[in-house]
Residue, then its C-alpha position, 0 to 999 in steps of 0.5 A: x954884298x958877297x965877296x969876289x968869288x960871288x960878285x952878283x949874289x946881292x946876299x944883302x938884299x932882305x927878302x922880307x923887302x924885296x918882294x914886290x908888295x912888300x917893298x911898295x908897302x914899306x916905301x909907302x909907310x917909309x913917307x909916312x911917319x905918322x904912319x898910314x890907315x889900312x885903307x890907304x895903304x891898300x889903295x896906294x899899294x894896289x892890294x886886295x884886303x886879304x894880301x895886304x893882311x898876309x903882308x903886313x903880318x910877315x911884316x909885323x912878325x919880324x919886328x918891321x912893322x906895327x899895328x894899332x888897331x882900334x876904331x873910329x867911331x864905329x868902325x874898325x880902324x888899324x894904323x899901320x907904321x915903320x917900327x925904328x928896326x924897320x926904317x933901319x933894315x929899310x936903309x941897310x937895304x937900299x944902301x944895297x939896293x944902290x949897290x946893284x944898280x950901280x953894278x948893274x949899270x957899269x956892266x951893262x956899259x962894259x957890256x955894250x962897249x965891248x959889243x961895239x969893240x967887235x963891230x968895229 
């Protein structure tokens, strides 16, 4: 979190999590030690083939995730998984997310008692 001078900054929020796909992508293989089949993700994450590919590569190129790419039978097959510096930076960033909810809900308290003050 940044300092006083900045109090809602959220300078600990990551980027590479925040963003909406991204973030469903890791909450998805966060459950997931053993990791989860392109496929599935796609499906639990409501992507197309091609976003989820630009995602996870994003991801991959920052050491957070890992692909193991092979086949089945077949067919092409690529697992998809949590690499440790990925579950770490995954925690680092909820312990911030917490934070700006629970900021977050004490100024809207703050906020709607002080409306309630000038009502009265």
């Amino acid at each position: 979190m940044a300092g006083d001078k900045a109090p809602f900054a959220y300078e600990g929020l990551d980027r590479l999590f925040h963003e909406r796909a991204r973030l469903g992508i890791v909450t998805s293989l966060a459950g997931h030690a053993e990791g989860l089949s392109f496929s599935d993700l796609k499906v639990l994450c409501g992507l197309t083939d091609g976003n989820l590919s630009r995602h996870l590569q994003v991801l991959e190129e920052a050491g957070l995730v890992g692909l193991d790419k092979g086949y089945a039978g077949k067919r092409p097959h690529t697992r998809c998984f949590l690499t440790e510096a990925g579950r770490e930076g995954f925690a680092a960033y909820l312990q911030v997310l917490e934070q700006v909810l629970r900021r977050a809900r004490e100024t809207a308290k703050r906020g709607a008692l002080l409306r309630k003050a000038r009502q009265a």
